[in-house]
C-alpha positions in Angstrom: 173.8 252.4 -98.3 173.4 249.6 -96.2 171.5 247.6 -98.6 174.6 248.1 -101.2 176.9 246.5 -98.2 175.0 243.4 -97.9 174.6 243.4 -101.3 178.8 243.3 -101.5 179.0 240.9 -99.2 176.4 238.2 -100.7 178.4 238.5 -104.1 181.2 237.7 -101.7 179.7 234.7 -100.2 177.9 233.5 -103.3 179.8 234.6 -106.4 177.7 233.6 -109.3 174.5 232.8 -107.1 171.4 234.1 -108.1 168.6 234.2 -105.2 164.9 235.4 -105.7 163.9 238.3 -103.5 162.1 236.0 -101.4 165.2 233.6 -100.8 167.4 236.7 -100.0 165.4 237.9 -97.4 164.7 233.9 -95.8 168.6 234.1 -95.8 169.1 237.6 -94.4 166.4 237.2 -91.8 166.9 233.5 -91.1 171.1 234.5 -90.6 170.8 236.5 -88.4 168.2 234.7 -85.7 170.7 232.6 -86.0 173.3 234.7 -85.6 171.6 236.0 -82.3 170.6 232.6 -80.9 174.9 231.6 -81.7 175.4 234.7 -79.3 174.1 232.0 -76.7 177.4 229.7 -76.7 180.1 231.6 -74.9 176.9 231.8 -71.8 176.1 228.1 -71.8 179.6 227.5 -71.4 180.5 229.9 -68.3 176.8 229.2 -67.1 177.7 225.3 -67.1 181.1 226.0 -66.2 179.7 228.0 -63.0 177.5 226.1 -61.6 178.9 222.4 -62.3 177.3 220.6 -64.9 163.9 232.9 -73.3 166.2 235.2 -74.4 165.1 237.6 -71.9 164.9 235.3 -69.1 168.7 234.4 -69.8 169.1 237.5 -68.2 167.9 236.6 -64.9 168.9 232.9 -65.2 169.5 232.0 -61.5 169.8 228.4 -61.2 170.0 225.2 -63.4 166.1 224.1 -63.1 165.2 227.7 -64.5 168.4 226.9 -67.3 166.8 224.0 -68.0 163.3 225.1 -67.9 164.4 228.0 -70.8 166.2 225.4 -73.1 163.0 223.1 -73.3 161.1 226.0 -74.5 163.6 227.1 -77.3 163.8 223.3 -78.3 160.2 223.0 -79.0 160.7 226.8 -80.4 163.0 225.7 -82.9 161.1 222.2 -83.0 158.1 224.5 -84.4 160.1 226.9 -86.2 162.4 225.1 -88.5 160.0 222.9 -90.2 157.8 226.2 -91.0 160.6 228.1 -92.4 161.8 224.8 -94.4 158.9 224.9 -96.0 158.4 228.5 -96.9 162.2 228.4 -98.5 161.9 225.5 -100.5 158.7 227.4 -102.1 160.4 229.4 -103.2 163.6 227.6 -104.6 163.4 226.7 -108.3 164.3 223.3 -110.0 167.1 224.0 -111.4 169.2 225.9 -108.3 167.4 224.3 -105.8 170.6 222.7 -104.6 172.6 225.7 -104.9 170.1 227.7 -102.9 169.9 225.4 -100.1 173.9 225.5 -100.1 173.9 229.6 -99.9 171.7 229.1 -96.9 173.3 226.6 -94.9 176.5 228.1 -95.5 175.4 231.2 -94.1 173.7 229.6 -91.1 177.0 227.7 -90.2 179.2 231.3 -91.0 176.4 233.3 -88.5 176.5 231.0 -85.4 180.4 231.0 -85.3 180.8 234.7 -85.8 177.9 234.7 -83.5 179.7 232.8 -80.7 182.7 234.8 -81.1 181.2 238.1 -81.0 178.8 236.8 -78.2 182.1 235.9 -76.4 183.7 239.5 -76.5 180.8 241.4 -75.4 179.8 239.2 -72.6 183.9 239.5 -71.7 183.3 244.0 -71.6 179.9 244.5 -71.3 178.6 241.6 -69.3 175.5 238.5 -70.1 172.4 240.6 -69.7 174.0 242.9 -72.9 173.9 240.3 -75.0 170.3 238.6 -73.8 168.3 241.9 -74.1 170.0 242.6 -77.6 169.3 239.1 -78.3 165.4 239.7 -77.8 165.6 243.1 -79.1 166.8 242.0 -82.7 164.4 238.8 -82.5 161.7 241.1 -81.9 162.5 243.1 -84.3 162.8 240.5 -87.1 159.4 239.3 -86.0 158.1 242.8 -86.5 159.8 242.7 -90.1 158.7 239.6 -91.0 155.1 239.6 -89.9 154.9 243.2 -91.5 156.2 241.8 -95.3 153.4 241.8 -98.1 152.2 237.9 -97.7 153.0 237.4 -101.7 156.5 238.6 -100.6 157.1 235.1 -98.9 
């Protein structure tokens, strides 16, 4: 049932767009890491607001060194992370879409990180920061589970 949703809302995004197996789940995966690392904004903001300008130590951020300390780590993170997934994507792009299918996916990346900061706003406002950092490294775990467990031809 749920994979007939996100099927729905692909052909919604991307009427007309084929994607290989491999692409859908890069996109799917990829989206919503994203999505949880867009959750970040609304903090960042009231953080910097706060106190006068990883995911799990968000949660017990208590000063701006430690802030500070945390964003190095995710830059060389994503520093590491991006050029590995670019890679592994465009293997898996074909000649002839290849420019469509790297559209589909920034799209998607851009549409998850401003859902992300909005939804990452509201449940900060009711249910408070250290909600939305464990959730964050719950679903980042998970995906890292997912990922890691996928038949290696898969991607």
């Amino acid at each position: 049932m749920i994979r007939e949703k996100i099927k729905k809302i692909f052909a919604l995004i991307f009427p007309n767009r084929h994607l290989n197996r491999s692409l859908r789940i890069l996109i799917v995966t990829n989206s919503i890491f994203v999505f949880i690392m867009g959750l970040f904004a609304p903090y960042y903001a009231v953080f910097i607001q706060n106190r006068g300008g990883v995911f799990v130590s968000y949660a017990f951020m208590t000063s701006l060194p430690q802030l500070i300390l945390t964003q190095i780590i995710w830059g060389i993170a994503v520093a590491l992370g991006t050029p590995a997934f670019d890679s592994v994507y465009a293997s898996h792009t074909n000649k002839e879409s290849s420019i469509a299918q790297w559209g589909n996916w920034e799209s998607m990346a851009a549409i998850s990180t401003g859902v992300a900061a909005l939804i990452g706003g509201l449940v900060i406002h009711f249910f408070g920061f250290q909600v939305v950092f464990i959730a964050m490294a719950t679903i980042s775990a998970t995906l890292g589970v997912y990922i890691w467990r996928l038949p290696r031809e898969v991607l």
